[in-house]
C-alpha positions in Angstrom: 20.4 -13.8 15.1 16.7 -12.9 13.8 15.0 -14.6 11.3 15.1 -12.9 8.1 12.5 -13.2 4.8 13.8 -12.3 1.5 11.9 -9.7 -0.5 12.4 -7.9 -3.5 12.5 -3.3 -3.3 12.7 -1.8 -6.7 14.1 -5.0 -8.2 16.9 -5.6 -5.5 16.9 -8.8 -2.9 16.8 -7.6 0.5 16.9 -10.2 3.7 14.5 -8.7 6.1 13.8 -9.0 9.6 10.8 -11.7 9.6 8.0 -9.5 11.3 9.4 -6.5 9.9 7.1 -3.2 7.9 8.8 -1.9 4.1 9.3 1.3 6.3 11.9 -0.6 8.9 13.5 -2.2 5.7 14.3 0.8 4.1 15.9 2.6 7.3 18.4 -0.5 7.7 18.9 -1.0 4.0 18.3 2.0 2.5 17.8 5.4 3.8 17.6 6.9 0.2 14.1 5.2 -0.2 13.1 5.8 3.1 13.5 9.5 2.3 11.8 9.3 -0.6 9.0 7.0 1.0 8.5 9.9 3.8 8.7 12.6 1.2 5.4 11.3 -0.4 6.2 8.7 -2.8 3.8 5.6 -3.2 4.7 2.4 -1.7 3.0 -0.3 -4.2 2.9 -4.6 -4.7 4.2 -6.7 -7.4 0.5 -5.8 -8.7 0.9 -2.1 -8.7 -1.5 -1.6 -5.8 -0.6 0.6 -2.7 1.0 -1.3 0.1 0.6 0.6 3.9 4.3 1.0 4.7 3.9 0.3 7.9 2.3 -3.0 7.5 4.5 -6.3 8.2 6.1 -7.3 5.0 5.4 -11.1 3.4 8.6 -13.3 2.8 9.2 -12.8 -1.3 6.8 -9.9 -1.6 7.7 -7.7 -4.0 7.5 -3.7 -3.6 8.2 -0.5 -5.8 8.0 3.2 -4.4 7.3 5.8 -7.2 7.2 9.6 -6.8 3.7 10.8 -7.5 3.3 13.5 -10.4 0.8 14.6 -7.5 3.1 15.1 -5.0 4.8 19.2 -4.5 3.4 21.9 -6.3 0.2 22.6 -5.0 -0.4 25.6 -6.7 -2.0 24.4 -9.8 -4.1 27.3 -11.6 
């Protein structure tokens, strides 16, 4: 059995694989936020500053994703 951390997406405890990015999390956890995570939304820390979601997660780290307002309509006037 792999070694698992525990961190925190959107206010829910996750076990994850030790070693593992918030990316990989999300497609063995939750496939709703990976979708949202690939269809632009912004992966951030406890702090509120972007996280790279394909960077190896810290045991008890803490992560939000948030739609931009950016994201979509590009045709602004």
């Amino acid at each position: 059995m792999p070694n698992t951390i525990p961190v925190f997406i959107n206010g829910r405890a996750i076990q994850a694989t030790s070693g593992a990015s918030l990316a990989q999390c999300l497609g063995g956890h939750d496939p709703d936020l990976l979708a949202l995570l690939l269809g632009g939304a912004i992966a951030t820390d406890a702090r509120g500053l972007p996280v790279d979601p394909d960077a190896p997660m810290a045991a008890g780290g803490i992560y939000r994703l948030q739609r931009s307002a950016r994201v979509g309509d590009a045709t602004d006037a």
